[in-house]
Every structure is written in C-alpha cells, then in structure tokens.
C-alpha positions in Angstrom: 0.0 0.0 0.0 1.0 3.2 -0.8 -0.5 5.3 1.7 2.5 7.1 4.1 -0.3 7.5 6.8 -3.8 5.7 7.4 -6.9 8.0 7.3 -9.0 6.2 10.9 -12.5 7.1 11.3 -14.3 6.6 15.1 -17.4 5.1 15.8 -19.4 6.4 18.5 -18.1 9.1 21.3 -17.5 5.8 23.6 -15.4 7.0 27.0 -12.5 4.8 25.9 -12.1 6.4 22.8 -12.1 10.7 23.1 -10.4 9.7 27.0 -7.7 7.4 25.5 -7.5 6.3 22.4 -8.0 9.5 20.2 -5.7 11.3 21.8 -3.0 8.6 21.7 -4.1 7.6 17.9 -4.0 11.5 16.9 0.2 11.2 17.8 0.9 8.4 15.9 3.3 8.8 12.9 1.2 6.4 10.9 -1.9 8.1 11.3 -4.3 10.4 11.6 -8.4 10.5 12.4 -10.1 12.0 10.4 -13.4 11.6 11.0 -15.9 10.5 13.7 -19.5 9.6 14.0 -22.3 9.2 16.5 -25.9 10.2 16.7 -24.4 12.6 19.7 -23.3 14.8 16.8 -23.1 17.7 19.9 -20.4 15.2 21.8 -18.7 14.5 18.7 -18.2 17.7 17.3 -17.1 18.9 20.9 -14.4 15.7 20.7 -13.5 16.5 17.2 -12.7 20.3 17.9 -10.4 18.8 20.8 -8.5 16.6 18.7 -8.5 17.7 15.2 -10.5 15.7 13.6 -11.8 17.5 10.3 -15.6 15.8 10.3 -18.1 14.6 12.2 -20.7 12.3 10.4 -24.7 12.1 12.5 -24.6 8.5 11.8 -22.2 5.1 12.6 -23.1 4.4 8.8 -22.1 7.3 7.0 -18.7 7.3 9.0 -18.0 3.6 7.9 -19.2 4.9 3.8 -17.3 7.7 4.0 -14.3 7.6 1.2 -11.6 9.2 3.0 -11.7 6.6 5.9 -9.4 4.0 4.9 -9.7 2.1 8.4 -12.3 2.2 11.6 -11.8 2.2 15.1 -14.8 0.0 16.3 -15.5 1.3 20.6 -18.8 0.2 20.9 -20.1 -1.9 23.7 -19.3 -5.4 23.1 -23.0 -6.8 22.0 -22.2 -4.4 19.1 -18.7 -5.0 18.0 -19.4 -7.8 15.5 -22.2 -6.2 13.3 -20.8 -3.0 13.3 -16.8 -4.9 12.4 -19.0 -6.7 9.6 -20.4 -3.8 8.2 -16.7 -1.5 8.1 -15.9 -4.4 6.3 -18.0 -4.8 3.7 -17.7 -0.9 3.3 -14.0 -1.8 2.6 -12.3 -0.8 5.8 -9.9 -2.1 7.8 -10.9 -2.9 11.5 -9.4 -2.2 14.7 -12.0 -3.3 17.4 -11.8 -3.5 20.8 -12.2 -6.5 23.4 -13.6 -8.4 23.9 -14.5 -9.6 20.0 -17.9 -10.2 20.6 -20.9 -11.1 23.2 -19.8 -15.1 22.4 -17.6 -17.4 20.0 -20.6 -18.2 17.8 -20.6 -14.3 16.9 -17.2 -14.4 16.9 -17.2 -17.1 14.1 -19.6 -15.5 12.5 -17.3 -12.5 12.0 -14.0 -14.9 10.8 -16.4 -16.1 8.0 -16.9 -12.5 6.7 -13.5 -11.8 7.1 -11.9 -14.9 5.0 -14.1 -13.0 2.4 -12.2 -9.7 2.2 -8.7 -11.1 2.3 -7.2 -7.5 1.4 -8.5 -6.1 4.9 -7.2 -6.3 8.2 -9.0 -6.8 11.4 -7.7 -7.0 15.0 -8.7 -7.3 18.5 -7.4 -3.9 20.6 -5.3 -5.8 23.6 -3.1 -2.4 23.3 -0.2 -3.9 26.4 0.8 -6.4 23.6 2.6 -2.7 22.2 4.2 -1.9 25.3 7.9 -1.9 26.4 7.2 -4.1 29.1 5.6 -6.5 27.6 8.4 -6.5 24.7 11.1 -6.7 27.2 8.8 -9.8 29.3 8.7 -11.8 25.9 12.9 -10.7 25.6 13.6 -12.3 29.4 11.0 -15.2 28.1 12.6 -16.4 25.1 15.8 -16.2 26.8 14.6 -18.8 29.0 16.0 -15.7 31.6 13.4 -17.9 34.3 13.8 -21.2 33.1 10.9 -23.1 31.8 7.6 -21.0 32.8 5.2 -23.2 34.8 2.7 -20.7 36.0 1.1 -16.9 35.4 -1.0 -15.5 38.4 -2.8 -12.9 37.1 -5.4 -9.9 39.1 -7.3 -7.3 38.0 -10.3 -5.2 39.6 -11.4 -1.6 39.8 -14.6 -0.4 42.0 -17.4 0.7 39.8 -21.2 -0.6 41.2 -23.4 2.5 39.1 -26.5 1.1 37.8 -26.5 3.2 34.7 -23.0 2.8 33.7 -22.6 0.4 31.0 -20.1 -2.1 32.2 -22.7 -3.1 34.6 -25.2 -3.9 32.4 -25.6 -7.7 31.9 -27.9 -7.5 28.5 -24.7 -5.3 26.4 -22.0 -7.9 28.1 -21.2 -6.3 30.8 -19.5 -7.6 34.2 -16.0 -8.4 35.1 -14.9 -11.4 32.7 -16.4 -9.7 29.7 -14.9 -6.2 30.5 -11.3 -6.9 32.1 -10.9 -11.0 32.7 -10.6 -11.0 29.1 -7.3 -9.6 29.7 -6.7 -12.2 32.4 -7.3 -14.7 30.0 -5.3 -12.6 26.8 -2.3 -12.1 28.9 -1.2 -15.8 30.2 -1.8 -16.8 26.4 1.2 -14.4 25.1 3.1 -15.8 27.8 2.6 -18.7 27.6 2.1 -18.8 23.3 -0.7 -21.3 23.6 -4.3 -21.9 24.0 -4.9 -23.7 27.5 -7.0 -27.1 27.2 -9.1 -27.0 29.4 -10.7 -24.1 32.1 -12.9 -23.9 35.0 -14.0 -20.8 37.3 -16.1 -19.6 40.0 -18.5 -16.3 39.6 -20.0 -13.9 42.4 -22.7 -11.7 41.1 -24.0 -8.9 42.0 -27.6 -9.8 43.1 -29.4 -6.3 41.5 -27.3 -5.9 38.8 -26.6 -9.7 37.7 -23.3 -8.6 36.1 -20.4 -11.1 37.7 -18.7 -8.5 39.9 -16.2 -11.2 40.8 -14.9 -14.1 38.9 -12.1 -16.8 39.3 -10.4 -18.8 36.6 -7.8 -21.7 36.3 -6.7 -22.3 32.7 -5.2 -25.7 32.2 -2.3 -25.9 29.3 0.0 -28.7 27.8 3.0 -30.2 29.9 1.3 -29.0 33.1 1.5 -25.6 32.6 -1.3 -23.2 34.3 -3.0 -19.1 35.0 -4.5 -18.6 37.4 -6.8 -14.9 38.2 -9.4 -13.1 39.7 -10.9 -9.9 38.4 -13.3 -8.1 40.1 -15.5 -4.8 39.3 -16.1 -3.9 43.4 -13.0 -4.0 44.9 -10.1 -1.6 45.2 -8.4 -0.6 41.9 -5.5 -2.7 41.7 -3.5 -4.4 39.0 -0.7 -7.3 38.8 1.1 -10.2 37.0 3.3 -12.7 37.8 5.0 -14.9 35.8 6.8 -18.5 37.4 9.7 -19.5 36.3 11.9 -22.9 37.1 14.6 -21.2 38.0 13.0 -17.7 38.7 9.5 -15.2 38.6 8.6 -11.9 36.4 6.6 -9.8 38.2 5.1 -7.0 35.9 3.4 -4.1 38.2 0.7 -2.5 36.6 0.5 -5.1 33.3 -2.6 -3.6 31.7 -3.5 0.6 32.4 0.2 1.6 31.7 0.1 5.0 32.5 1.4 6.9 29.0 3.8 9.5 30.9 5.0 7.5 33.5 8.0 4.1 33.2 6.5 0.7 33.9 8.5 -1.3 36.5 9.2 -4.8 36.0 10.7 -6.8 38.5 13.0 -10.1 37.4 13.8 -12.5 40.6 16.4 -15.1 39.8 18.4 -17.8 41.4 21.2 -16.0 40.4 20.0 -12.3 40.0 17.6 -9.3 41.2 17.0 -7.0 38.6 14.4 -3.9 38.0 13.8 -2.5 34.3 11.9 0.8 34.1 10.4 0.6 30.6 9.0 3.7 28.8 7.2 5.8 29.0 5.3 5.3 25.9 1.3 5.5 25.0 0.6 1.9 24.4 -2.8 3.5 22.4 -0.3 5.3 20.0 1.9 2.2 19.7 -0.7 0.1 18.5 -2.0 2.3 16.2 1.3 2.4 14.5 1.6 -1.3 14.5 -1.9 -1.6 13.0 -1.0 0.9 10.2 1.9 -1.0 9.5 0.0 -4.0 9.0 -2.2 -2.0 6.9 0.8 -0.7 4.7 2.2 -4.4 3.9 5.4 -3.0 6.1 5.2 -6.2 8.6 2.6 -9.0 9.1 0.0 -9.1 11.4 0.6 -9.9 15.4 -2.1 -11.2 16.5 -4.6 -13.2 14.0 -8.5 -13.0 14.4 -8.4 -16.8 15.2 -6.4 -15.6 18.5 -9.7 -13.4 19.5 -12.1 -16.3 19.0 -10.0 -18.5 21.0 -10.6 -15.6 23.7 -14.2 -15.4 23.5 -14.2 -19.9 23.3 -12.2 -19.3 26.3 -15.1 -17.0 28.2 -17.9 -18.9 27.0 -16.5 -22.2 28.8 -15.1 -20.1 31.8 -19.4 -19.5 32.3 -20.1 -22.8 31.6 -17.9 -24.2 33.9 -18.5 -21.7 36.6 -22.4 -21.9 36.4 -22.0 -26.0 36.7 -19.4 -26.4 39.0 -17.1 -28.1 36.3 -13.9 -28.3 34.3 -14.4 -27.5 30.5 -12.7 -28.7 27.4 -11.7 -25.9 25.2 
C-alpha cells in the first residue's frame, strides 16, 4: 500500500475512545483521524474540535461509507462490536476493534467467516499492552529462557465501579467483570505462555441487582502441566498485577494492563542467580498500537495477532461460564 499515513474514522463518542484512544491515535506517525460519527453529533463535534478531527458524520453508517476513511476504530459496547466490524468491512475498511471480540464465539465465528471474504483487509482485536515496552522486554527475558521453563502466570485485576447506569454493569450489552477486564486475564497468560490452554474452570459472584459477575475466578489448564491462574473483580479496590513463574525464577510486571502513557512501567526479574528492575517507557501503548496496525495496513510487517487468537478468547469466556455456572472443568 502506498498510503504514508492511514486516514481512521471513530465510531461512536464511547469514553475509551475521546479519553484514551484519540488522543493517543492522533500522535501516531502512521496516522491520523479524520473523522468521527455518532448520533451525539453535539459530543462528537465537541471531541472533534479537541483533537482535530476534520468531520463529524450524525450516523455510525455514514462514517464507515465515508471515502476518505481507509480504516475504523470500532468502541462500541461489546454486543455491538461484531455487526458493526462486519459492516466496516463490507464498506472496505480495515478494523481495529476492541475486546472483547464479541458477546460469544458463535458471533465471533460468524465475523471470521466474513472476514476470510475480504482477504485484502485487516481486522484486530485492541489488547493495546501487547505494544508496550514491558511486555516486549517480558517476551525478551522469556525467550531467553531468563526464568527457566515458565510453569505458572497468576494474574489480578479489579477496579470499584457498582453504578447502575454505567454500561459495564449492564448484563444484557456484556457487561460484568470477565467480559470487561478477565478477558485480559485470560489474553495475557496466552502471550506468555504462546498457547491456548486445554481446558478451564472458574467460580463467579454476582451482583444480586445488577446480575453482572462483579467477581470471577479462573484456572486455565495448558500442555505439559502448565497453568494461570486470576481473579478480576469490578467492586473492589483498583489494583493491577502479573506474575510470571519460572523454574529457576519469577517476572513480576506491576501495573500489566493501564500503563500510564507519561510514567515508566517497573518490571521486577527475581532469579536464582540475579535481582534486577527495568523501568520501561514511558510510551502511550494507544499510540503504539496504532502504529503497528498501520503498519500492518501498509504491507510494512505481518499481522501480530490473527482473528483466530480473538475467537479463542471469547471460546475461552464462554467455557469459563459454563464451567463456573456448573461447578465443572471445560474442554476448550
């Protein structure tokens, strides 16, 4: 492709986006947004004026149709992700959505079929700490075997957040902690581990008015023996953590998701032999994945992470309910 930046278009004035992810995409070198669209088209415009972005389009439709978008930034709530990914698709636009993929795998499929018929356009799933330094210089210590033979991730997540109206905590849009953060539980042991576990089982607490899980525990079985383990929680105190088990030592990466953008991550490596801290960035993780995607767009480098990657995510979530509403361990 010939394009030396890619045109992005927004849809929807979701909080992720005009909070994080416009800002961040609006310094990449790769890119630029150009336009963004929502019924809103008071909050848009307002968001647009902030971050110079040229239009603002009254409808998710005419922002996907519009000619000078050459990819789309998909924010919505997570029911919504796969129509709306379909459609940018079939309006010719690449696809950057976020997580989770979709409500369940069968959606999820349903989205790999239309995208095996558009081989020309990319689509990925918007884990943005795959991007960061620390999570580069984890896969570095990894694949210099800098731990031995990883046995083990523990993973927790959880932030305090019981409003009725907010949409996290709204069971019928996939709301609830596994769905909005223990996908990253489940994402993260995966690129450390660079497999698919076997077999999972898991235990959910739910809120008993608003139905959403606001806790929920998973075990994730892999070959050889290998395990995760994690909790993520939407009522307790904010607080974030991941640690890697080695034979011969442990990683422990201190804040492995929200990294802030103007502030080095810490990560921690405790060896038989060695104690070591590594202060990586700062860098927007937002911005860095943009790049990458744009990349990808360009032909410059292949794709990281294929769509068959997300639907082994959401086949991942869907047996994590199973097995935590039966009291069971469930193939994958």
């Amino acid at each position: 492709m010939a394009k030396k930046q890619i045109k992005w278009g927004v849809i929807s004035t979701a909080k992720i986006g005009w909070e994080k992810v416009i800002p961040a995409m609006q310094k990449s070198e790769l890119g630029k947004i150009v336009a963004i669209g929502s019924a809103n088209t008071e909050k848009a415009a307002k968001i647009a004026a902030d971050n110079g972005i040229a239009t603002v389009h009254p409808s998710y439709d005419e922002l996907i149709n519009d000619p000078e978008v050459d990819a789309v930034y998909n924010p919505l709530p997570n029911h919504m992700h796969v129509d709306w990914t379909i459609k940018a698709l079939r309006a010719g636009k690449h696809v950057l959505c976020e997580k989770p993929f979709g409500s369940n795998a069968s959606q999820v499929r349903l989205l790999l079929d239309e995208a095996v018929k558009h081989p020309d356009l990319k689509v990925m799933e918007a884990f943005m700490y795959r991007f960061h330094p620390q999570w580069i210089k984890v896969r570095e210590l990894l694949n210099e075997k800098t731990i031995g033979e990883v046995r083990t991730v523990n993973m927790f997540f959880s932030y305090y957040n019981d409003d009725p109206n907010n949409i996290r905590n709204r069971v019928e849009v996939g709301g609830g902690a596994l769905m909005d953060i223990g996908c990253y539980c489940i994402s993260i042991p995966k690129f450390v581990l660079q497999n698919e576990p076997t077999r999972v089982t898991g235990i959910m607490e739910r809120d008993p008015k608003l139905e959403t899980d606001r806790m929920t525990s998973g075990i994730m079985s892999f070959t050889q023996g290998r395990t995760a383990t994690f909790t993520c929680s939407t009522q307790l105190m904010p607080y974030q953590k991941c640690t890697i088990y080695g034979t011969k030592g442990y990683i422990e990466v201190q804040i492995p998701v929200n990294a802030p953008p103007s502030d080095p991550c810490m990560v921690f490596l405790h060896t038989t032999e060695q104690e070591e801290l590594f202060a990586l960035g700062p860098a927007d993780q937002y911005t860095l994945e943009a790049d990458a995607f744009a990349r990808c767009i360009m032909g410059d480098e292949d794709m990281h992470f294929y769509m068959n990657d997300a639907l082994g995510n959401m086949k991942i979530i869907d047996a994590l309910v199973h097995g935590a509403r039966e009291g069971e361990w469930v193939n994958v």
